[in-house]
N, CA, C and O of each residue as an XYZ file, in Angstrom:
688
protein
N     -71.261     98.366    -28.294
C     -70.037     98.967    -27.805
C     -68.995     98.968    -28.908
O     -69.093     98.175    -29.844
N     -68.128     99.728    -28.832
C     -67.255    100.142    -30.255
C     -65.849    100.182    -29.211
O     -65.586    100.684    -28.118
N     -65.207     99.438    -30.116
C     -63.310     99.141    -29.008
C     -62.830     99.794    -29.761
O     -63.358    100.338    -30.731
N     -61.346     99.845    -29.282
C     -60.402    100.861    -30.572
C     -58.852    100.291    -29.798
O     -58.794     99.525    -28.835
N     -58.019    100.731    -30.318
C     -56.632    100.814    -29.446
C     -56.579    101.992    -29.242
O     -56.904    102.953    -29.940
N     -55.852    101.856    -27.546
C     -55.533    103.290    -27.114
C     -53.957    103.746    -27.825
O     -52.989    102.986    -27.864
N     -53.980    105.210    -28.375
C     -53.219    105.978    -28.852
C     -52.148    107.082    -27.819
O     -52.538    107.115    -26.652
N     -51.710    107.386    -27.920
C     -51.125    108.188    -27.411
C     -51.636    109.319    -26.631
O     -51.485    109.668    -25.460
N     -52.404    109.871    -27.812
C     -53.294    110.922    -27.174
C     -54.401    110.788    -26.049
O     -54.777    111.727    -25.347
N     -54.814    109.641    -25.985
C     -55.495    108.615    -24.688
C     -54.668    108.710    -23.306
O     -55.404    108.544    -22.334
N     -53.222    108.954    -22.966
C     -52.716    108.595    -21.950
C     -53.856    108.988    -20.755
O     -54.583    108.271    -20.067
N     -53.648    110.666    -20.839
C     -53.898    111.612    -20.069
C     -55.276    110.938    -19.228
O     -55.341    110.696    -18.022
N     -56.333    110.724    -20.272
C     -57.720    110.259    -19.765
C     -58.016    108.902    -19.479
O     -59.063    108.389    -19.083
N     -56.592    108.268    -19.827
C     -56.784    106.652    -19.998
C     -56.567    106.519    -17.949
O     -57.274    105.986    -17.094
N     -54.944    107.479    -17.851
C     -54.139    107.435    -16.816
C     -55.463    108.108    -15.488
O     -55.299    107.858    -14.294
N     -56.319    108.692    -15.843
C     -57.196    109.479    -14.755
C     -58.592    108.052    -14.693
O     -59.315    107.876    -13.712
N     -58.639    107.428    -15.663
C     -59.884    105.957    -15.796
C     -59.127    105.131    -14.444
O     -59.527    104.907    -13.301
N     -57.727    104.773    -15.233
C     -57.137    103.357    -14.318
C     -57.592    104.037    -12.399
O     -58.432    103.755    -11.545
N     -56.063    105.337    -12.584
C     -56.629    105.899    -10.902
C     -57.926    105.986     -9.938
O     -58.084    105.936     -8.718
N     -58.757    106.134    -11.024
C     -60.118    106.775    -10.982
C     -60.601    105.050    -10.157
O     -60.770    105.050     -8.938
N     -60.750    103.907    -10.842
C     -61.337    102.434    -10.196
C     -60.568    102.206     -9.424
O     -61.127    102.314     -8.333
N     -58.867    101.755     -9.214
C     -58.353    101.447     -8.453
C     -57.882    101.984     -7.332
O     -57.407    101.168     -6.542
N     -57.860    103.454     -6.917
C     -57.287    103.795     -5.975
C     -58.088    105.036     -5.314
O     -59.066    105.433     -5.948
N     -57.851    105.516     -4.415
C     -58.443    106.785     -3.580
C     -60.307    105.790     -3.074
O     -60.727    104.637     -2.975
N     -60.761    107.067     -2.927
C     -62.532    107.438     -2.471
C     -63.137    107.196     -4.200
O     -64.179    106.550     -4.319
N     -62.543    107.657     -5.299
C     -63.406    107.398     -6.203
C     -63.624    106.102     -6.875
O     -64.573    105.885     -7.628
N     -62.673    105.220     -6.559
C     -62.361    104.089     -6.550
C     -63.638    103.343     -5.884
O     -64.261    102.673     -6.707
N     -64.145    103.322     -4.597
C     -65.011    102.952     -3.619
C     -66.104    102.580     -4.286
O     -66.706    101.518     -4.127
N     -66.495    103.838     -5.378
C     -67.423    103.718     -5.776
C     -68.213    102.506     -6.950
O     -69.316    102.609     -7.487
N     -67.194    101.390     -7.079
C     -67.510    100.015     -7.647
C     -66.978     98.952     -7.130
O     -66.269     99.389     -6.223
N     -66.903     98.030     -7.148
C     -66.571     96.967     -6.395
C     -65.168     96.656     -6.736
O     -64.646     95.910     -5.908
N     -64.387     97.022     -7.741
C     -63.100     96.192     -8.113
C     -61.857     97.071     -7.463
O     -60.704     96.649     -7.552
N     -62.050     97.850     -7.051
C     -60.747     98.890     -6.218
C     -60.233     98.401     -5.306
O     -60.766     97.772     -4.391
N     -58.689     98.743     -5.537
C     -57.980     98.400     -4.291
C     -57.382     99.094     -3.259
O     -56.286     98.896     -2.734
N     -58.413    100.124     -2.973
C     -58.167    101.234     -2.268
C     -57.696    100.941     -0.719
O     -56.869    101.627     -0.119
N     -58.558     99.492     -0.042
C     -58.125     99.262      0.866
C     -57.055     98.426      1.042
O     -56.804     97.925      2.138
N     -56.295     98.200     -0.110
C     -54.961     97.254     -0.032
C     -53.674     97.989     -0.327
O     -52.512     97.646     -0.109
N     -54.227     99.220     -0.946
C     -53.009     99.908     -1.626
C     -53.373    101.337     -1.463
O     -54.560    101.657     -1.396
N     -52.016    102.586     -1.367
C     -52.766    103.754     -1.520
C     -51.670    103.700     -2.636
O     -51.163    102.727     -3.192
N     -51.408    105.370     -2.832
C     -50.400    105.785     -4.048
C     -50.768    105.379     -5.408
O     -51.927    105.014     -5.210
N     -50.529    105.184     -6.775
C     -50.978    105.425     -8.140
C     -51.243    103.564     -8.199
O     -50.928    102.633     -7.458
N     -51.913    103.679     -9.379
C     -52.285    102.405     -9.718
C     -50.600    102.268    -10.622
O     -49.587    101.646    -10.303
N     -50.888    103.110    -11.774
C     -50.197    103.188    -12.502
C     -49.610    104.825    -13.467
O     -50.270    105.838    -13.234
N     -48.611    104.919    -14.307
C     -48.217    106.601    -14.636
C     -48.644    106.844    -15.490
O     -49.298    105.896    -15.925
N     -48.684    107.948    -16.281
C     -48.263    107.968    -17.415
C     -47.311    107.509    -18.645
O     -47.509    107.354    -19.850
N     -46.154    107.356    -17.766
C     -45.093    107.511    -18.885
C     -45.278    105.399    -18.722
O     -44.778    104.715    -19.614
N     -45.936    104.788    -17.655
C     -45.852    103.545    -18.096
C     -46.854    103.241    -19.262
O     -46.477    102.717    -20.310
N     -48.212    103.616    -19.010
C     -49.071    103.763    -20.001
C     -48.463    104.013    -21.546
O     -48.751    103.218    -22.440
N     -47.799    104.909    -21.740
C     -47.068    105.446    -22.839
C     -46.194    104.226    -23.158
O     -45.958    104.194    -24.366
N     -45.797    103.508    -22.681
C     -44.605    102.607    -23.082
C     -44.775    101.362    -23.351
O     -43.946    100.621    -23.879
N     -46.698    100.876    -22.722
C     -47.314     99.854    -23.216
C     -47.804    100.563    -24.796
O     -47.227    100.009    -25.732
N     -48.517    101.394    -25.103
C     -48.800    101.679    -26.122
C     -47.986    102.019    -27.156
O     -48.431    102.101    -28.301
N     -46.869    102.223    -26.895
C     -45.453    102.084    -28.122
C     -44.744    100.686    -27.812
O     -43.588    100.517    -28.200
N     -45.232     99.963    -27.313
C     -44.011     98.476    -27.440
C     -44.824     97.612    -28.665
O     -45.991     97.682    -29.051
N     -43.905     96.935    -29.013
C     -44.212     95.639    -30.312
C     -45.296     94.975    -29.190
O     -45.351     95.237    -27.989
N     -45.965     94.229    -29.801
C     -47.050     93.269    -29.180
C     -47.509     93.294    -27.714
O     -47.403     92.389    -26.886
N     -48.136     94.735    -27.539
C     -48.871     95.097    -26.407
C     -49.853     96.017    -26.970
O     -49.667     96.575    -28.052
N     -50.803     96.170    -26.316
C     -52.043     96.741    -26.697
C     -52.553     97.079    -25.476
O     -52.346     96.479    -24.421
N     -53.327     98.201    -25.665
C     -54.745     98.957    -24.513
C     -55.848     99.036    -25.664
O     -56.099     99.834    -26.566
N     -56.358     97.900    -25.235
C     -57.906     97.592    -26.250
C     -59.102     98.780    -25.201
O     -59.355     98.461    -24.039
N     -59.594     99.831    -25.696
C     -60.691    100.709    -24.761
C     -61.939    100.303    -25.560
O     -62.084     99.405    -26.389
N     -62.819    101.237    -25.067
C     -63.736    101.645    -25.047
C     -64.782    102.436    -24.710
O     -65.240    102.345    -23.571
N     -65.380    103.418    -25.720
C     -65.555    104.459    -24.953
C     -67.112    104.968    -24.748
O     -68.006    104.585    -25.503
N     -67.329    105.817    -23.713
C     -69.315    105.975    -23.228
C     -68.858    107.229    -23.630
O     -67.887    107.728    -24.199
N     -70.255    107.654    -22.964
C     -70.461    109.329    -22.986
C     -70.002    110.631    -22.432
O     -70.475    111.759    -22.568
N     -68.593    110.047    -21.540
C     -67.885    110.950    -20.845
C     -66.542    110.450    -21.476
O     -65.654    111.073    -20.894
N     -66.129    109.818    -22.172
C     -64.883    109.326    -22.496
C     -64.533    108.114    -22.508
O     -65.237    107.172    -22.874
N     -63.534    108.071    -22.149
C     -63.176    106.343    -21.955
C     -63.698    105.877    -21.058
O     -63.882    106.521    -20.025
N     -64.131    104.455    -21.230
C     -65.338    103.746    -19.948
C     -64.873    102.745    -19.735
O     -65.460    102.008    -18.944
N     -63.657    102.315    -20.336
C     -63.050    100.696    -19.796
C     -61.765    100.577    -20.726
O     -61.622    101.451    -21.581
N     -60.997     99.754    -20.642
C     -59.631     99.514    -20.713
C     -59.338     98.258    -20.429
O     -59.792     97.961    -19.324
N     -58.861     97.518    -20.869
C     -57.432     96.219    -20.682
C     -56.449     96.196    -21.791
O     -56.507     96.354    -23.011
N     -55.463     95.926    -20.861
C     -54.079     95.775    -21.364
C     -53.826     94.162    -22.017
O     -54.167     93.075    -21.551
N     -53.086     94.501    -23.288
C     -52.726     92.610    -23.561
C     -51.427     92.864    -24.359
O     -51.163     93.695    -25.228
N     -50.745     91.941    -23.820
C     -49.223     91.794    -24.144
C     -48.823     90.227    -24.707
O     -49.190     89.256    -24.045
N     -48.211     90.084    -25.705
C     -47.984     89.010    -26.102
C     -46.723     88.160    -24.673
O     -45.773     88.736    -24.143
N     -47.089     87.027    -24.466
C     -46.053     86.726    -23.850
C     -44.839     85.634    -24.587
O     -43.614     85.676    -24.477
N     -45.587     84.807    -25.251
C     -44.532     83.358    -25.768
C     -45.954     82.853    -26.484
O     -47.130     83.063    -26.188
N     -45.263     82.026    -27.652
C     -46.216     81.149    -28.788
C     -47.551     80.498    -27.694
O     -47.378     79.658    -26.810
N     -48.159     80.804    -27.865
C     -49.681     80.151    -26.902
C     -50.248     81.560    -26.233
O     -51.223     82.182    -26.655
N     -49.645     81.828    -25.403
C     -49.878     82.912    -24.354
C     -50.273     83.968    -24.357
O     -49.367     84.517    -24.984
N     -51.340     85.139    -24.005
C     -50.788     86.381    -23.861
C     -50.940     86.491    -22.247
O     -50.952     85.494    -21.525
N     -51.045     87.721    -21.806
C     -51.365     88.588    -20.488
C     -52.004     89.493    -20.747
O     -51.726     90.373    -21.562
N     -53.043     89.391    -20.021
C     -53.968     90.553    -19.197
C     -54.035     91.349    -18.413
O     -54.214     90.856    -17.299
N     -53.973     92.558    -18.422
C     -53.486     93.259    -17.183
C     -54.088     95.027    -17.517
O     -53.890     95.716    -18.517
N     -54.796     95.328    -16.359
C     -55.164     97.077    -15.745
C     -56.551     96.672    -16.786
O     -56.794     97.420    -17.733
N     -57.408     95.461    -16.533
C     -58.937     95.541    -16.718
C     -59.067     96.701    -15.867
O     -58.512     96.821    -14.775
N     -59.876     97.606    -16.451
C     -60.357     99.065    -15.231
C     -62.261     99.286    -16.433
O     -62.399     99.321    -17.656
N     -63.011     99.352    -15.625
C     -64.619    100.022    -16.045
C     -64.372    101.354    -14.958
O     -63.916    101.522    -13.827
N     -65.151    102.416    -16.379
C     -65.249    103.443    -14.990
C     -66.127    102.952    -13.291
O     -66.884    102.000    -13.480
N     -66.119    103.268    -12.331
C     -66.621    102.691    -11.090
C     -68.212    102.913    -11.269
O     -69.068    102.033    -11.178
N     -68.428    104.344    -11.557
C     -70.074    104.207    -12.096
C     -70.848    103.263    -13.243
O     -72.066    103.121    -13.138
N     -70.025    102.537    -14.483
C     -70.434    101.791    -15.043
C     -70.211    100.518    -14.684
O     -70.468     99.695    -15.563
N     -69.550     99.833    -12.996
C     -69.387     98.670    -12.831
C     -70.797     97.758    -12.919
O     -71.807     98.458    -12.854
N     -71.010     96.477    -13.041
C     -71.879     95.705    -13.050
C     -72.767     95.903    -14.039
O     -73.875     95.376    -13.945
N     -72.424     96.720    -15.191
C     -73.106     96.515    -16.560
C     -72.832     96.050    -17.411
O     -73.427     96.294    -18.460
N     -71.311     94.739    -17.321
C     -71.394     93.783    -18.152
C     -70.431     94.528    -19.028
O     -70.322     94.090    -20.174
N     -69.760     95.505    -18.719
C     -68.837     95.851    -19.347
C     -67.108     95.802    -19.334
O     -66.240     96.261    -20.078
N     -67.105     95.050    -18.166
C     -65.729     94.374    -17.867
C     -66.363     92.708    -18.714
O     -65.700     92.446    -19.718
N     -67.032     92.096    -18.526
C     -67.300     90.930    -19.068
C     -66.991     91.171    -20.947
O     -66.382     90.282    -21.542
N     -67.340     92.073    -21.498
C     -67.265     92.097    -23.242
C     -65.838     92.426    -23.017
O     -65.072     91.539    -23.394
N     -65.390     93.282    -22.594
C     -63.419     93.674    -22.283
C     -62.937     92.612    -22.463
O     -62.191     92.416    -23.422
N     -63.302     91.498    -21.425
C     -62.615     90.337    -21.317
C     -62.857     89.335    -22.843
O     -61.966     88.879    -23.559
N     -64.491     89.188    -23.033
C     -64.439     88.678    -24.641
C     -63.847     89.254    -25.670
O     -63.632     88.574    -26.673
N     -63.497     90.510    -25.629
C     -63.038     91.173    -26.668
C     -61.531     90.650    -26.552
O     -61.015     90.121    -27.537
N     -60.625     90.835    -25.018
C     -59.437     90.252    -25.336
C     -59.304     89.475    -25.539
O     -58.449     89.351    -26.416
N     -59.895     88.245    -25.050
C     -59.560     86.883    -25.784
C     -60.110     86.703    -27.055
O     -59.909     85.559    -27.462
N     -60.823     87.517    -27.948
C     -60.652     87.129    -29.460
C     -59.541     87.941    -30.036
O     -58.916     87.489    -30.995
N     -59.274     89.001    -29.572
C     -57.709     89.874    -30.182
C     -57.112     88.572    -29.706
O     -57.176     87.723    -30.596
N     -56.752     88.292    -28.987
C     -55.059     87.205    -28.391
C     -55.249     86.387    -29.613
O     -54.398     86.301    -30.498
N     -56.347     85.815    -29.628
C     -56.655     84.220    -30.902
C     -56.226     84.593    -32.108
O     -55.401     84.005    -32.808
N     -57.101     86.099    -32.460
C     -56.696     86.724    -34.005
C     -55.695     87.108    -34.094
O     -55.134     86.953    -35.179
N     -55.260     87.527    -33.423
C     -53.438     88.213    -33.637
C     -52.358     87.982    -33.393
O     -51.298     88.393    -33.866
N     -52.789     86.760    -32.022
C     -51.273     86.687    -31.537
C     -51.723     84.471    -32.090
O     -50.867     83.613    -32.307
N     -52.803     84.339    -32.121
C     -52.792     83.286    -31.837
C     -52.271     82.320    -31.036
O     -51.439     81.430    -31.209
N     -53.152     82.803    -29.828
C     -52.649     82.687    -28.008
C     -54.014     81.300    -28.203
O     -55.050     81.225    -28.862
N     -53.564     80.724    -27.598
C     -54.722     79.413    -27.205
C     -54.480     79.373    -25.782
O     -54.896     78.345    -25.248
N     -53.804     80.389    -24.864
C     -53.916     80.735    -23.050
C     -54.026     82.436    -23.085
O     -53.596     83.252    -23.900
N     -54.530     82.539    -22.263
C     -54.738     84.155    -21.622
C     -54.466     84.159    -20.182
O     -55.494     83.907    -19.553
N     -53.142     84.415    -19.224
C     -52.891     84.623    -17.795
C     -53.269     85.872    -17.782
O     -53.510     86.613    -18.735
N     -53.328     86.165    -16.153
C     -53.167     87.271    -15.467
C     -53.172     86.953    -13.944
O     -53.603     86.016    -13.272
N     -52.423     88.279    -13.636
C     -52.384     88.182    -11.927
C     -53.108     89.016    -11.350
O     -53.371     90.148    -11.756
N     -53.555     88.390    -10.146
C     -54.654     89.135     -9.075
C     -54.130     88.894     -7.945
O     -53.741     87.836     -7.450
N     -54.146     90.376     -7.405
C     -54.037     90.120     -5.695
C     -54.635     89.160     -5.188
O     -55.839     88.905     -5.155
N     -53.509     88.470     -4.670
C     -54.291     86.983     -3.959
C     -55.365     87.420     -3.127
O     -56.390     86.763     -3.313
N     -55.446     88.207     -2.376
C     -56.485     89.044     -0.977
C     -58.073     89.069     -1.640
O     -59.138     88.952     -1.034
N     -57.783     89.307     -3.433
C     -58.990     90.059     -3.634
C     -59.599     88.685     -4.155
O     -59.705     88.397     -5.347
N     -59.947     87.957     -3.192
C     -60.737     86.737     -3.286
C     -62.396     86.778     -4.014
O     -63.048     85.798     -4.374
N     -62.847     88.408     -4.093
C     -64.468     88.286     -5.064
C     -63.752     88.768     -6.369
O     -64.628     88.849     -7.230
N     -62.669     89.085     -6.830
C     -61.914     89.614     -7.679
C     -61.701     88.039     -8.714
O     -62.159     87.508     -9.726
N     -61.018     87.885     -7.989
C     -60.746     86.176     -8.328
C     -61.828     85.241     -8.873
O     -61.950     84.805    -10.017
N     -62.764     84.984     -7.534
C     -64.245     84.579     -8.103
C     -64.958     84.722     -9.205
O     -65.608     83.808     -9.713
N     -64.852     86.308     -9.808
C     -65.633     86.857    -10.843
C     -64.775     86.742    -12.056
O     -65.187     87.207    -13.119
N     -63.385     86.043    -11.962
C     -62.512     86.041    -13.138
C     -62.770     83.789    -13.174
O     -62.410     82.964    -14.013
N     -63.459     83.645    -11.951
C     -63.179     82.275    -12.189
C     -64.677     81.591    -13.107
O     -64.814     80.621    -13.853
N     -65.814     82.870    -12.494
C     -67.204     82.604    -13.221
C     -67.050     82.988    -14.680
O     -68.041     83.096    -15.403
N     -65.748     83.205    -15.143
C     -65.344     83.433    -16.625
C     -64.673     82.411    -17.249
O     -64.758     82.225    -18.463
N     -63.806     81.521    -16.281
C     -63.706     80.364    -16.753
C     -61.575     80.410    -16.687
O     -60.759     79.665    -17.230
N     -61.451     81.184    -16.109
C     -60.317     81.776    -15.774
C     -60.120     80.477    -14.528
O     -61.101     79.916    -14.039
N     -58.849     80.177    -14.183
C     -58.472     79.195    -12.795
C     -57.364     79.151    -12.358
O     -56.371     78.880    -13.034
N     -57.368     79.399    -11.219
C     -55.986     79.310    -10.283
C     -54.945     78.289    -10.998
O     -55.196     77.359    -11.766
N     -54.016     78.634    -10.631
C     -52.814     77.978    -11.777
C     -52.018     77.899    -10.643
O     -50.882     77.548    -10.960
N     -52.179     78.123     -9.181
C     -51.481     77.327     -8.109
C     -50.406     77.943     -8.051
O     -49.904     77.967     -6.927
N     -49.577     78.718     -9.260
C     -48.286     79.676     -8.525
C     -48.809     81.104     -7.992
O     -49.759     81.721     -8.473
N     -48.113     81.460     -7.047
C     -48.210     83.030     -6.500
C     -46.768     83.654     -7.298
O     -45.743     83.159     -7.768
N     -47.336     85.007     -7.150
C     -45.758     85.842     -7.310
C     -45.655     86.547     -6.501
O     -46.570     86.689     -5.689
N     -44.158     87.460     -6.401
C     -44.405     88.264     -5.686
C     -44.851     89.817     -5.804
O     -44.571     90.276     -6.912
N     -45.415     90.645     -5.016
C     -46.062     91.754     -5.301
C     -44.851     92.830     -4.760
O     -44.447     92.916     -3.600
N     -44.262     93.845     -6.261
C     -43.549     94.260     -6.076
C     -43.264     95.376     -5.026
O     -42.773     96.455     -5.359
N     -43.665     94.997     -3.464
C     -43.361     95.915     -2.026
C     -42.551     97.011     -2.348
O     -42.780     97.957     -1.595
N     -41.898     97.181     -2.983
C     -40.646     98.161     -2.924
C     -40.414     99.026     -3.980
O     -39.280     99.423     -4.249
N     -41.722     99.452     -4.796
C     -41.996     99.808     -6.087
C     -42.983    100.560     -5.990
O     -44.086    100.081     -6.254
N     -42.873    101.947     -5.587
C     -43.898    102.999     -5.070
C     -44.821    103.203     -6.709
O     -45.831    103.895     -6.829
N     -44.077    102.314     -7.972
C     -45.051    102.911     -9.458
C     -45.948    101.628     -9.307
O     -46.312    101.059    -10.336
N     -46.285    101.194     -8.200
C     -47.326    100.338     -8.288
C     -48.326    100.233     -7.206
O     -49.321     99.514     -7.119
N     -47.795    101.184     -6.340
C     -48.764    101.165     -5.231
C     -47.995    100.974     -4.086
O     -46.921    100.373     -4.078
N     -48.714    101.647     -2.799
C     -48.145    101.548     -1.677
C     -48.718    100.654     -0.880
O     -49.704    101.022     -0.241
N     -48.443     99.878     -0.800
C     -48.908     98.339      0.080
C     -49.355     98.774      1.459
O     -48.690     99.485      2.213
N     -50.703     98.209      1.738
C     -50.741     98.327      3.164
C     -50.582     97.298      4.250
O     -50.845     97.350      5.451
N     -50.055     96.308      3.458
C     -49.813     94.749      3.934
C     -48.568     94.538      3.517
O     -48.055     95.128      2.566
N     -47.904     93.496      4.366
C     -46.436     93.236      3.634
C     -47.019     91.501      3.379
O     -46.188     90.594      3.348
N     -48.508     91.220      3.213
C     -48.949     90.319      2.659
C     -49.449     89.885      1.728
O     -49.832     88.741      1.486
N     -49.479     91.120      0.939
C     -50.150     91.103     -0.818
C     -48.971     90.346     -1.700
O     -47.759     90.561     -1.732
N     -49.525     89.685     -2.180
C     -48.811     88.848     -3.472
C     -49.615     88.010     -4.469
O     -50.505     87.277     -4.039
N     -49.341     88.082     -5.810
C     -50.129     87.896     -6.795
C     -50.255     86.520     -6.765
O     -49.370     85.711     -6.487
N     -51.671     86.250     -7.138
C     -52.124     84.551     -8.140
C     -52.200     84.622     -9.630
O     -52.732     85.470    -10.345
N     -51.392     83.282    -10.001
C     -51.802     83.428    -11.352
C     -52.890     82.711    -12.135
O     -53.009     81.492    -12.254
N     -53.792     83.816    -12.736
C     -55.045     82.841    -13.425
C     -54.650     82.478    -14.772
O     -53.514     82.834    -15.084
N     -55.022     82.132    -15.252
C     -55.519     81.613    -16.610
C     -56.591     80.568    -17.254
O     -57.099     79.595    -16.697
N     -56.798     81.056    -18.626
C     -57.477     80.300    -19.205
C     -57.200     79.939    -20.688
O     -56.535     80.584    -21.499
N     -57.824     78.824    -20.854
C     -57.694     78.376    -22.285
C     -58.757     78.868    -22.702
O     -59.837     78.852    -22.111
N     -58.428     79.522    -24.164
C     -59.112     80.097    -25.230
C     -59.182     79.396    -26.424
O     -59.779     79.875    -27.387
């Protein structure tokens, strides 16, 4: 597999990948969607665009035979730290081990670049096999929740006024 950073010119196909796993009927079609927790966009364009022009954030991809086939986001947070965030595999390539290298790949960018010795991220508390499969990585509940921004249609339209994030992490 061959990574790259996503560019600019990526939004368009990056922004149709994220929608594409997390939300609607095409979403369904792999296990990590949150189609039944959320309707409305995962995420925009113009946010996409604004991770890929900020100082110390990155969209590490990777790409198959139709285009882009996976994505995570990593943002520096503070000396130790980064964040993880919009892991997306296209839904037809789920369970080929290609969200698993995403995840090795970010935690050696965080070490080499930011020299992060933690990697967080938040998961819908709900998505309890979501969680599981970030914990068989070595990832662990860190015991705070946040809250899930209800009132913020650029993140999804809640179908619960019970969704709210866990925070994982791990040492790298």
């Amino acid at each position: 597999m061959n990574f790259d950073y996503a560019q600019a010119k990526d939004v368009d196909a990056l922004h149709a990948l994220i929608e594409s796993a997390y939300r609607g009927e095409s979403a369904k079609r792999g296990w990590t969607h949150e189609a039944d927790l959320l309707g409305g966009q995962r995420t925009d364009a113009k946010a996409l665009r604004e991770i890929i022009a900020a100082d110390r954030q990155v969209i590490l991809l990777t790409r198959g035979g139709k285009g882009i086939a996976g994505c995570v986001q990593l943002s520096y947070v503070k000396d130790g730290v980064a964040y993880l965030g919009l892991l997306t595999v296209d839904p037809a390539l789920q369970a080929a081990g290609l969200g698993k290298e995403l995840l090795m790949q970010s935690e050696q960018f965080v070490r080499e670049n930011w020299q992060s010795a933690a990697i967080e991220m938040t998961v819908i508390r709900q998505r309890t096999d979501l969680i599981a499969y970030y914990e068989r990585r070595g990832y662990f509940r860190t015991g705070e929740n946040r809250p899930f921004p209800h009132n913020d249609p650029r993140f999804g339209l809640p179908k619960s006024a019970e969704l709210e994030f866990a925070v994982l992490r791990k040492k790298i």
